[in-house]
C-alpha positions in Angstrom: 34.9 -70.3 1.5 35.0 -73.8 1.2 35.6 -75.9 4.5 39.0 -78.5 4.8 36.7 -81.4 4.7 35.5 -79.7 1.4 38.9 -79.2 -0.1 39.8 -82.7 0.8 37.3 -84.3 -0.7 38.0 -82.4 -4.0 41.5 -82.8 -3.9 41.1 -86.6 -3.5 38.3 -86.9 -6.3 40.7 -85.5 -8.6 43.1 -86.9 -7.6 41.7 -90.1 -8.8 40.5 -89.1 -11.9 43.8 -88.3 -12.8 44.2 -91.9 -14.0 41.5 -93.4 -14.0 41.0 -94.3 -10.6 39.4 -98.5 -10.5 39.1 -98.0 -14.8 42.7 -97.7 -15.2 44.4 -100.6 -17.6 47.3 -100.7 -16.1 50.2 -102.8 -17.2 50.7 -106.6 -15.9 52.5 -106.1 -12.4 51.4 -102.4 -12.1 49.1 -100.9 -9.5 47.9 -97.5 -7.9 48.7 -96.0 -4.7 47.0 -93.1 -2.5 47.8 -91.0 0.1 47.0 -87.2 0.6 48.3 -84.3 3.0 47.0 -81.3 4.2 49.9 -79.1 5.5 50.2 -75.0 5.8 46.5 -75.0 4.5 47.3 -76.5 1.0 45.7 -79.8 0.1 47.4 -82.6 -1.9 46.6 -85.6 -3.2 48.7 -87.9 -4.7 48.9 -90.8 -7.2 51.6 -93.2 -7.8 51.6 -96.1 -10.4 54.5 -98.6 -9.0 55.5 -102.1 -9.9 58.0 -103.9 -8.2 60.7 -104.9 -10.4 63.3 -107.5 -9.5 62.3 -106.8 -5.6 62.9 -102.8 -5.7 59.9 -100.8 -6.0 59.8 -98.7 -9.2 57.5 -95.4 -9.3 56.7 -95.0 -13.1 53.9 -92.2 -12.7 52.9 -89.4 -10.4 49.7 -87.5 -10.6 49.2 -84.6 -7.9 46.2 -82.6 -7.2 47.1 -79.4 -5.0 44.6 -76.8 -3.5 46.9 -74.2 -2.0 44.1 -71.4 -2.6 44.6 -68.9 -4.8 47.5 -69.7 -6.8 49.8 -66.9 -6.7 52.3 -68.1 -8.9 51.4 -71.7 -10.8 54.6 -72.4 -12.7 56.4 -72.2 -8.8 54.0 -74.0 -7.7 54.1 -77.0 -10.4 57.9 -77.2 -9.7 57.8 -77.4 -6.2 55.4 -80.4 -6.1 57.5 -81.7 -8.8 60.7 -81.4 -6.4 58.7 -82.6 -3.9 58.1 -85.8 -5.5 62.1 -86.7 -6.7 63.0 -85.6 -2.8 60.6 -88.3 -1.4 60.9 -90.5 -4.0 64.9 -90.3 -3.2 63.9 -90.5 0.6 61.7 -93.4 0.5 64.1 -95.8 -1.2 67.6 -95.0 -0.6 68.6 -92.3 1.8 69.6 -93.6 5.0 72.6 -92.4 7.5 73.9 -95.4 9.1 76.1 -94.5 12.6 78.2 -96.6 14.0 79.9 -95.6 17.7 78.5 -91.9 17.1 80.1 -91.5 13.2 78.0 -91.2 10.2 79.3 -94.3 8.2 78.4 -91.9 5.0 80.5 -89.1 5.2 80.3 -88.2 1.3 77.8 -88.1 -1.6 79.5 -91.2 -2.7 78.7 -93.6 -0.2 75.3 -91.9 0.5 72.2 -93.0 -2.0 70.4 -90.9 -3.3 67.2 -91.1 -6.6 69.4 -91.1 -9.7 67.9 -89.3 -13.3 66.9 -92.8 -14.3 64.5 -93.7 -11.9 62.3 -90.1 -11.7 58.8 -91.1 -13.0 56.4 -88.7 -15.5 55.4 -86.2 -12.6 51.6 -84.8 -13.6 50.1 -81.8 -11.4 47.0 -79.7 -11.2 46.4 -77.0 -9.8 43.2 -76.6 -8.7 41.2 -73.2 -9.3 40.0 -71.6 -5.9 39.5 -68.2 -4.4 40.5 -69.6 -1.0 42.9 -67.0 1.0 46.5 -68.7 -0.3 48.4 -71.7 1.7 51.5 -72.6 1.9 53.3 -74.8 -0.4 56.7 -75.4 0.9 56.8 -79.2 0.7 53.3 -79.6 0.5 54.0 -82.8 -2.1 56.5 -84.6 0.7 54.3 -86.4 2.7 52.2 -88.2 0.5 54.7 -90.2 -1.4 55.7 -92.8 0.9 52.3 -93.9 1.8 51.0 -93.7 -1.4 54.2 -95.9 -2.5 53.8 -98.2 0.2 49.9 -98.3 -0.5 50.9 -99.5 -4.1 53.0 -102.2 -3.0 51.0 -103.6 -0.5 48.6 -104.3 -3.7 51.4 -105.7 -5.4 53.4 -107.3 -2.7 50.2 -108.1 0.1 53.5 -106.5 2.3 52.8 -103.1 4.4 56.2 -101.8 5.1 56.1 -99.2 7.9 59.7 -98.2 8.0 61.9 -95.6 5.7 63.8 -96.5 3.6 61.5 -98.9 2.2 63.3 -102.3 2.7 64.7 -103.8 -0.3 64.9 -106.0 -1.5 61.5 -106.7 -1.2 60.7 -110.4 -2.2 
């Protein structure tokens, strides 16, 4: 049985090689963001290549590594992480309920933001092989996406934004 400290560390070295990690050639304006979670005894770590494109952040790749022991049923698996990602992606740069006196100002899908087909990024996972006792997976790929966004535009940007949704526009 491997120890958490274990499973981090692999999760985040593959994680990295995923796209190169410091070798990468990524496009003019482009950088890499990292974050990683270790919820219901899965691990995850995530990659996100961002640019910042007339002052909105733009995700254009996502590479996750996920250690959630033995994997009962991949495919599920893939797709959840894969959900994961558009939910925080849509979380992270337009949902917000404004109140005012008490009332949600949004009160329909129309008024309310949320990640539209155009702006979901390639999403890449691995599994990674195991004989651990299984975790859970739930949304196991939620929390790692705004840091790891935020950690690619402070590169870009030199900004650290702290708050969600990220603030736009940005510069």
């Amino acid at each position: 049985m491997k120890t958490a400290t274990g499973q981090a560390l692999q999760a985040a070295w593959v994680k990295a090689q995923a796209p190169q990690w410091g070798q990468a050639q990524l496009p003019k304006g482009h950088a890499l963001g990292l974050a990683f979670s270790d919820a219901w005894n899965t691990h995850c770590g995530m990659v996100v290549q961002a640019s910042i494109e007339q002052g909105r952040p733009k995700v254009h790749k996502v590479w996750s590594a996920v250690d959630c022991g033995h994997a009962l049923q991949p495919q599920n698996i893939q797709a959840q992480i894969e959900g994961s990602v558009i939910f925080g992606l849509s979380a992270a740069l337009h949902e917000r309920m404004d109140f005012k006196a008490g009332e949600p100002q949004h009160v329909n899908l129309n008024t309310y933001r949320v990640l539209r087909a155009n702006e979901t990024p390639e999403v890449f996972v691995k599994l990674m092989p195991t004989d651990n006792h299984p975790g859970g997976i739930g949304e196991v790929g939620l929390p790692p996406l705004a840091p790891e966004m935020a950690n690619a535009i402070a590169t870009l940007s030199g900004k650290r934004l702290r708050a969600l949704p990220l603030p736009l526009p940005m510069l």
